[in-house]
N, C-alpha and C positions, 0 to 999 in steps of 0.2 A: 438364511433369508434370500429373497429373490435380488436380481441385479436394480440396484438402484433404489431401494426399499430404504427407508430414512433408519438413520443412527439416532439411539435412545440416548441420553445422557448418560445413564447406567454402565450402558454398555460402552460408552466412549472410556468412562470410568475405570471398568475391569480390564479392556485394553490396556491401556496406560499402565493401572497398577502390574500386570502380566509382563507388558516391557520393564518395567523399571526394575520389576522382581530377581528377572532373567538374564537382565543386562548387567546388572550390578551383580552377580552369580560369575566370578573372576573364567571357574570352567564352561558351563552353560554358555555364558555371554558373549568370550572373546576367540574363543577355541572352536569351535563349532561351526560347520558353515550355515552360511542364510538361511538355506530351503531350512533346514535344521531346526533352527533358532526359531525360525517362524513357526512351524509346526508346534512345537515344544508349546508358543503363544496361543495358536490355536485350541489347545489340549486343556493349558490356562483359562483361555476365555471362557469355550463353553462350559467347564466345570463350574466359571463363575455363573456366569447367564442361566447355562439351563435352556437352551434353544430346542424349540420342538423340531422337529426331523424336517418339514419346509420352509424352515429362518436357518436352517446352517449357514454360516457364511463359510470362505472359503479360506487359506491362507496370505492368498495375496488379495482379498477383500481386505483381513486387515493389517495389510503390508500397507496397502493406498491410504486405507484409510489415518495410518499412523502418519503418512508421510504429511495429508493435512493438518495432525492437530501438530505436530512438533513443527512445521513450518509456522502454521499461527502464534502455537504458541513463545518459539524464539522472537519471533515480531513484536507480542505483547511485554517479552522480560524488556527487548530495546525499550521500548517506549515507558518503561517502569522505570528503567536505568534514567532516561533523560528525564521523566520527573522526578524523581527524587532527586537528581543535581542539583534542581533550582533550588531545593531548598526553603521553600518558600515559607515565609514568617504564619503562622496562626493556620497552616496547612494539618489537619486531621488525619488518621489513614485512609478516612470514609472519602477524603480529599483528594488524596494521591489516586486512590483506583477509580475514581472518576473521572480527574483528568487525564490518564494513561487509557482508559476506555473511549475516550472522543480524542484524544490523542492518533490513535490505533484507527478510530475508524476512517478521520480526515486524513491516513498514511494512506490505509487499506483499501477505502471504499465500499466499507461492509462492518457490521459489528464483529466483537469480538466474542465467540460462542463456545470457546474452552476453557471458562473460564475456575469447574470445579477441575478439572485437568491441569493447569495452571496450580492448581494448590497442591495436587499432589506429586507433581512434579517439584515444585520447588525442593525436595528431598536430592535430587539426581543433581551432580554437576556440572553438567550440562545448560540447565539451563537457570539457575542460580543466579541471580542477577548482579550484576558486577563480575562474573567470570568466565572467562571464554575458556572454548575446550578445543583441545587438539588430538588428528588420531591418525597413524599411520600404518599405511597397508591392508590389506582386507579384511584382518581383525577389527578395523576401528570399526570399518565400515559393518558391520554385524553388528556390532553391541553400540556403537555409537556415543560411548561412556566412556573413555579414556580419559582422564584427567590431565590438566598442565600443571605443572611445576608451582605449588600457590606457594608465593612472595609470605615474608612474616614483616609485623610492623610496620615499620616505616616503607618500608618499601612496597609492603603490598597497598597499602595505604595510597602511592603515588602511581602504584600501577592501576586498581582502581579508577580513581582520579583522570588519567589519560584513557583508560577505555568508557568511561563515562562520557568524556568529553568529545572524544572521537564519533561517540553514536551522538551525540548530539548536533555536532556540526555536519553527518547526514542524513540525520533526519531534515534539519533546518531546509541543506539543500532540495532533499526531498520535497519541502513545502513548498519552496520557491517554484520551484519548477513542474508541481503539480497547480498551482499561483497561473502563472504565466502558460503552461499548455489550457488551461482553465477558461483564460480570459481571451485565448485565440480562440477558441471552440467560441464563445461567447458571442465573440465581435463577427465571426461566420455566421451562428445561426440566426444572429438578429439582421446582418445583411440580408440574406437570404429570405428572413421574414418580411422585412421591407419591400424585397419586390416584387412577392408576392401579392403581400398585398395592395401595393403599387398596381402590378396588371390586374387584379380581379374588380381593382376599381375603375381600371379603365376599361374593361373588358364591360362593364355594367354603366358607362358614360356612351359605348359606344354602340348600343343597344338602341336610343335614338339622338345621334350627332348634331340633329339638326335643334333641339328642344336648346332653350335658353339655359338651363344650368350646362347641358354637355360644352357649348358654346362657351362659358361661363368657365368651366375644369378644363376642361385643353386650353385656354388662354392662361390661365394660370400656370399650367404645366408646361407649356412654351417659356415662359418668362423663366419659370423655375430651371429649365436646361438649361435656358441661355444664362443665367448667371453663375449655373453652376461650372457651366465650360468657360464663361470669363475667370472665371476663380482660377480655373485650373492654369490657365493663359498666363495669368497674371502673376502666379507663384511660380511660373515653369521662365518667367523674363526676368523674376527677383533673380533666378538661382540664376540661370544663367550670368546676367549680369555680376552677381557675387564673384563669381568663377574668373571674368574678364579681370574684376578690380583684384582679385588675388594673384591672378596671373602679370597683371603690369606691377604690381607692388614686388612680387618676386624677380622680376627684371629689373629695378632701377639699383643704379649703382650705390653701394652702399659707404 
């Protein structure tokens, strides 16, 4: 297919299953270099698809294109992982992937759009929710499926536990902080509206200055600076002042 030509579902599909196929292939997967591995997918794909001769895509079409849905979809298992922490009493599963889906999107800023990929994925360990993976050396980086050491019992139990909790507490930060960069944008663009439309209406008073309402609106707008610059006056002598009485309180002998 041509550069930029929209991903079917289908096809996001047989992607995915060809990675997972391949990767999880101990010789295929971890032995083999990238161009390799990826080609081998390519070979995968179209055998699934069936692409006419001007929808080829290419191999690093879907190198890119993998690197989107495993970036989203690692994003989506976090946000699976932190609901189901909660735990929540009389919660459904129709429950859980609802709120992990506005979850995701108030992280993301976008919906969540892999999410038959996401089902067949959950096979791989990678992205198995409660587990993290680890991979070393340019093997990992090929197959991207190396596994970590899984705990038994009790102990994986509390290992769990701690990476549940861990993606919780950044997500939360996550929140806060998309919160507060949120209500900065906010408190700018409504400044900014204000004086706009501040000038446009002065811009339309002063069309004829001399008629009684123009007369009428800058007498108002007069009064309205001037109080606003006593304000300022007047909180600029509180503080001051504060500063003198804290300053002589820290000089008297004690």
């Amino acid at each position: 297919m041509g550069r930029g030509r929209k991903w079917e579902t289908l096809q996001d599909e047989a992607l995915v299953r060809a990675y997972l196929d391949l990767s999880q292939n101990a010789i295929q997967g971890a032995e083999q270099k990238a161009a390799s591995f990826w080609d081998s997918i390519l070979n995968r794909f179209n055998n699934a698809t069936k692409p006419k001769k001007e929808e080829v895509r290419t191999a690093q079409a879907l190198r890119n294109r993998w690197s989107s849905i495993s970036h989203d979809v690692a994003k989506f298992v976090g946000c699976y992982s932190v609901i189901k922490a909660r735990n929540e009493s009389g919660k459904s599963a129709d429950d859980v992937m609802k709120d992990t889906r506005l979850l995701f999107r108030e992280q993301q800023g976008s919906e969540f759009s892999f999410e038959s990929c996401w089902l067949i994925l959950q096979k791989c360990p990678k992205f198995m929710d409660g587990i993290r993976t680890r991979g070393s050396g340019s093997n990992a980086g090929v197959a991207g499926e190396v596994e970590k050491e899984r705990p038994t019992g009790r102990k994986k139990a509390k290992t769990d536990l701690a990476a549940e909790i861990e993606d919780s507490k950044i997500l939360k930060q996550l929140v806060d902080d998309n919160k507060e960069r949120n209500s900065v944008i906010f408190a700018q663009m409504k400044r900014k509206n204000d004086m706009i439309e501040e000038q446009l209406t002065m811009d339309l008073f002063k069309t004829d200055p001399n008629s009684e309402e123009s007369k009428t609106f800058f007498s108002f707008m007069r009064k309205k600076r001037l109080a606003s610059i006593m304000d300022r006056e007047a909180a600029r002598e509180l503080g001051a002042c504060k500063t003198n009485v804290k300053t002589h309180l820290s000089q008297m002998p004690m």
